[in-house]
N, C-alpha and C positions, 0 to 999 in steps of 0.2 A: 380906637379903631383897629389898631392893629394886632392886638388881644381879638378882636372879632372876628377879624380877617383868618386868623389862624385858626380860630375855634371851627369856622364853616367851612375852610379847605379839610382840615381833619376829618368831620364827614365823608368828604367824597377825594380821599386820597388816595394811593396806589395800593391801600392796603384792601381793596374791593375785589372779591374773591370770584373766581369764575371754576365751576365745579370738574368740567369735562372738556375738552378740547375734541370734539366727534367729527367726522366728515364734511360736517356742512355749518357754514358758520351760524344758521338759523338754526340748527337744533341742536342745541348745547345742552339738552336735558332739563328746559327752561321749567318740567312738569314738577322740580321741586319746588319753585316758586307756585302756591295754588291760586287758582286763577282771580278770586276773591279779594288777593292781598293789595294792599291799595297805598302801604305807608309812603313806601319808596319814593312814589309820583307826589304824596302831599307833604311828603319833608321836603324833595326837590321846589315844589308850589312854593311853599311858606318858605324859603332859603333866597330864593330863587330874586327878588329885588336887591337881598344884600350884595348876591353875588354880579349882580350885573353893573351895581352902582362900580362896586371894587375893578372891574375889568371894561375892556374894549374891544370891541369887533378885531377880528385878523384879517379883512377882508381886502384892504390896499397898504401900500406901502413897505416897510421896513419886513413887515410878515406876508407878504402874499403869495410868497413860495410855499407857507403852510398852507395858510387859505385852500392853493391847489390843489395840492396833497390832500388836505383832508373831502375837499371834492370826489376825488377820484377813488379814495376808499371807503368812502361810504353811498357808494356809485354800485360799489362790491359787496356791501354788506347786505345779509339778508336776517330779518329781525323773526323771530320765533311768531309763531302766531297766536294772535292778540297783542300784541304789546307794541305800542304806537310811541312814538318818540320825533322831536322836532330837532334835527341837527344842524347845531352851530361852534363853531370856534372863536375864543375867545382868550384873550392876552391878560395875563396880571402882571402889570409893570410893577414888578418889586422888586427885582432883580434875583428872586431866589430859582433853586434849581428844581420844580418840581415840576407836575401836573397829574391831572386829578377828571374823573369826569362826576357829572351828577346823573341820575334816572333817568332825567326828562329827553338827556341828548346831548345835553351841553358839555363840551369839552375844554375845562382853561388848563394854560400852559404858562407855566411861571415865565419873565421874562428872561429870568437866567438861563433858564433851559430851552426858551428860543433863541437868545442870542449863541450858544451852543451850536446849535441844526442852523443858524447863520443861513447860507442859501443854498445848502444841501439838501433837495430833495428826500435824499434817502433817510438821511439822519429825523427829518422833519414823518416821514413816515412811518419811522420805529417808534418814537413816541406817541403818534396818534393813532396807528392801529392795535398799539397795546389795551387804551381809553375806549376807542367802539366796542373790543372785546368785552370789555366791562359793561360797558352798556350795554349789550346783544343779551349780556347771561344774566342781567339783575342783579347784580354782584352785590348792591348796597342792599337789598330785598336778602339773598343769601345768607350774606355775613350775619343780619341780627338776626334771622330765624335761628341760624346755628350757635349761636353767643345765648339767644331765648330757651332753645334746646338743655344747654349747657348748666346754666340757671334752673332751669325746671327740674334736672335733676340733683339738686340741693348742692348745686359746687359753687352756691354766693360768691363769686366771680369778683366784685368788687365792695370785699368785704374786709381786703387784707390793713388796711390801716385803721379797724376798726375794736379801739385795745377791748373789747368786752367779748372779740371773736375766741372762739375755743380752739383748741389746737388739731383740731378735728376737721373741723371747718375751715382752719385757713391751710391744714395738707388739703382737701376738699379746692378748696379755691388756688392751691398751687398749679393743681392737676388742671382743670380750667382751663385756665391762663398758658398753662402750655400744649394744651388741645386746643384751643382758639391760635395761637401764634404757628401752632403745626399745623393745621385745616389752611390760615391763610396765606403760609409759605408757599404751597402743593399748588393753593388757585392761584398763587400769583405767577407761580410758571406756566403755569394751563394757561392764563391770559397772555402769557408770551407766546405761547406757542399757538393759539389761536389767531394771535395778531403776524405771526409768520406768514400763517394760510394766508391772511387777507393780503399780505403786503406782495405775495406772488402770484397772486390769480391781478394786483391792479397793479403791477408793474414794478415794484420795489423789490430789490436782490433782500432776501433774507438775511445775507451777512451786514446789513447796517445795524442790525438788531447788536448782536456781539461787541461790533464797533460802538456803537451809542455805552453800551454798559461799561466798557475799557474805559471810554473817556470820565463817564459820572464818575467812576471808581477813581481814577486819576487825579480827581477833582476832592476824591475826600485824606483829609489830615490825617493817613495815618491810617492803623490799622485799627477794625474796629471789634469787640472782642464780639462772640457768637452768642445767641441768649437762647432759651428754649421758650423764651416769649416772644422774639419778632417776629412782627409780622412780616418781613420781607426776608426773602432768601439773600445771600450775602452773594456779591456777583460770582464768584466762584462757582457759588451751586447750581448758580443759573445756567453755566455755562457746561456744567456736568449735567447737569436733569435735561437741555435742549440740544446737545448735541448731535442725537439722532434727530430731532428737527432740523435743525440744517441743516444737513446732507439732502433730507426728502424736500423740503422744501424749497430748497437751492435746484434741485432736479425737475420740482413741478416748475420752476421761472424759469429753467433752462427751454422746457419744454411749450412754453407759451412764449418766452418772449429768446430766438434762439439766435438774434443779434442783439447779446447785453446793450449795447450802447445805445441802442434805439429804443429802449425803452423808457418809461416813463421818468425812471430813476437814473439811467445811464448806467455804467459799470459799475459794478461792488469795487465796495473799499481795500486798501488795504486791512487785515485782523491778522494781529499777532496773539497768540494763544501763551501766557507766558505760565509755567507751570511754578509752582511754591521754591525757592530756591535751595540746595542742599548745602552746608557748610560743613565742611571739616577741617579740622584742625592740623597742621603738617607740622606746628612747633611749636613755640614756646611764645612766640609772636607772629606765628607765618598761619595763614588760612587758607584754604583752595573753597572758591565759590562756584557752584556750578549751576546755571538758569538754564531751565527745559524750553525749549521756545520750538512753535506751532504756526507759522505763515502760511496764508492765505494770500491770492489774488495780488503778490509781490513781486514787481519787474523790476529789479536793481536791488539795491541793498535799504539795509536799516541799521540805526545805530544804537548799541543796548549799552547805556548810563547807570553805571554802579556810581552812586551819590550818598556824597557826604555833607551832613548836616549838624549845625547844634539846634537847629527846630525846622519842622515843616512850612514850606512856606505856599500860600494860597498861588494854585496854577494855570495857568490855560492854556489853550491849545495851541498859540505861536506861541514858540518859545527862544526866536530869536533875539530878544532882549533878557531870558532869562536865568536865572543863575544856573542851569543844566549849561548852558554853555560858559562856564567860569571852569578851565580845566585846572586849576589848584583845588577844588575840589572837587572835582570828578573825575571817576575811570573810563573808559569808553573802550568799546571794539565796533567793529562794522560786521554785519556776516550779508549775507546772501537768503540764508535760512532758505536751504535748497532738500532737506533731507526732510521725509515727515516729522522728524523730531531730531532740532538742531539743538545743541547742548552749548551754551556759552562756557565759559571756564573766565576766573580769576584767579590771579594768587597775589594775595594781600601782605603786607607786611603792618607790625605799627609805624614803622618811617612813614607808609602812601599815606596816613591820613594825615588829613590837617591838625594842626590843635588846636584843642577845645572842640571837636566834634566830632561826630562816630558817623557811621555807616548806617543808614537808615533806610535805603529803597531802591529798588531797582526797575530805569523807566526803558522804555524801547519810542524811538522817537524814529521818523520817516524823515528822507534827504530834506525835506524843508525846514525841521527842527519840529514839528507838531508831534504830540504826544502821539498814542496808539495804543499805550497802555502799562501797568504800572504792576509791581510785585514789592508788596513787604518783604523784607530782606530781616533773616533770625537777630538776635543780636549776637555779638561775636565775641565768647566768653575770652575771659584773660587767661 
């Protein structure tokens, strides 16, 4: 069952592509999808028991801060025309961190990644108006036209473990594979930045978007190498390619909703922007670390965690029980991050580390101990 579970969410995962990000969230350029095309609705059809057995309505209890949320933005949504869709939210208690929508309308949301958005509005908004995006553009409809595209021009796509493939054919299928993962990178921003628009014309600060991506990222072990086949942009790039999103769309919520607090969402979060760390080396065992750090919407301070590890260990967002607060192995500063671009500094010795572990990551945590967000740290040659 759980082989199945995973075979159907892959379907209709975040890798769902949305082509344009245009003025109006009903015209997204929906005329690439031709009006004919019908799979989309009857994979969703034929899917569509497995997935409802696997999940539960979001509609009381534990979730119905989403429930609301996703009310209110799809309140906002306006769907291209012809394209009919029945919208619901729905929970998959497995505790992983995803979500995913299908054609029809239906949106699940891992439980992990509810208990995440917890009773944060905003947080709960950043993930579900990413999913309507996808649904508005056809995104499932999209992807295999363009993968169908891909294939018809003889780049046999998924041919590479095929030992009778010629060397021709599987450079042929290299190329593919990394035009399909670059096509779905580009729509997977577009669908951010679509779900921007939606989240500030229905009341949601655009800066949850940024925050939500801190946190996933925070949440993964480690640094993860780049492929010229994923399908997802690595949150760094996301936060490079939507930066001018935020600003305009922080501006359109400014200008609809011009007492933040009263809004749907209430105040944007704190977002620390933490830039790739720079290390130099001052001696023979001495190092100077220096982290770029970028604060948003911060009234007092924050505390930036140069951590030492002999392995990564799985995190969450309180982190008053967790070993970020063990200071034999951790560095810590406090700043303010009052300047557009506050520069932390370290100067390490081998004595500051513990033994038996190295330096591995660098987190920015808020006065409560919760994360905010995290940077690989180089390793630090001898």
């Amino acid at each position: 069952m759980e082989r199945d579970r995973n075979s159907v969410a892959c379907l209709f995962a975040l890798s769902f592509c949305v082509v344009l990000a245009l003025p109006s969230l009903g015209q997204q350029n929906s005329s690439i999808v031709p009006n004919n095309f019908k799979l989309d609705m009857e994979t969703a059809a034929r899917l569509r028991p497995q997935l409802m057995e696997q999940s539960i309505p979001a509609a009381a209890g534990r979730y119905a801060t989403g429930q609301q949320v996703f009310a209110k933005l799809v309140g906002q949504a306006e769907l291209p025309a012809g394209l009919k869709v029945t919208w619901e939210l729905r929970i998959v208690e497995d505790g992983m961190l995803n979500s995913y929508a299908s054609p029809d309308g239906t949106v699940y949301v891992e439980s992990g990644m509810a208990q995440l958005a917890g009773s944060s509005a905003g947080l709960w908004a950043a993930i579900l108006a990413h999913e309507i995006a996808h649904v508005i553009g056809r995104d499932w409809a999209r992807r295999y036209l363009y993968q169908r595209s891909l294939e018809s021009g003889n780049a046999g796509i998924i041919v590479l473990d095929d030992p009778g493939t010629s060397p021709g054919s599987w450079s042929d299928s290299q190329k593919a594979s990394a035009d399909l993962g670059r096509f779905c990178r580009q729509l997977e921003v577009d669908a951010d930045r679509a779900g921007l628009m939606l989240m500030a014309r229905a009341g949601y600060h655009p800066d949850f978007v940024p925050a939500l991506h801190h946190l996933l990222h925070a949440e993964e072990s480690g640094a993860t190498p780049s492929s010229l086949n994923a399908m997802h942009p690595c949150w760094e790039e996301r936060d490079r390619e939507l930066s001018a999103a935020y600003v305009s769309e922080s501006i359109e919520f400014d200008h609809r909703w011009p007492e933040r607090y009263a809004s749907p969402g209430g105040n944007p979060p704190i977002v620390v922007f933490a830039d790739e760390p720079k290390v130099r080396r001052m001696g023979s065992s001495q190092w100077e670390i220096q982290i770029p750090l970028r604060c948003q919407n911060l009234a007092g301070a924050v505390e930036v965690v140069l951590r030492a590890a002999s392995a990564h260990p799985s995190l969450t967002r309180n982190l008053s029980e967790d070993s970020l607060e063990d200071a034999n192995e951790n560095v810590r500063q406090l700043t303010g991050c009052t300047s557009p671009k506050t520069t932390i500094t370290f100067l390490l010795s081998s004595a500051d580390r513990p033994r038996n572990s190295r330096w591995t990551d660098v987190y920015v945590v808020d006065s409560w101990g919760a994360i905010l967000t995290r940077t690989d740290l180089p390793k630090l040659t001898r």
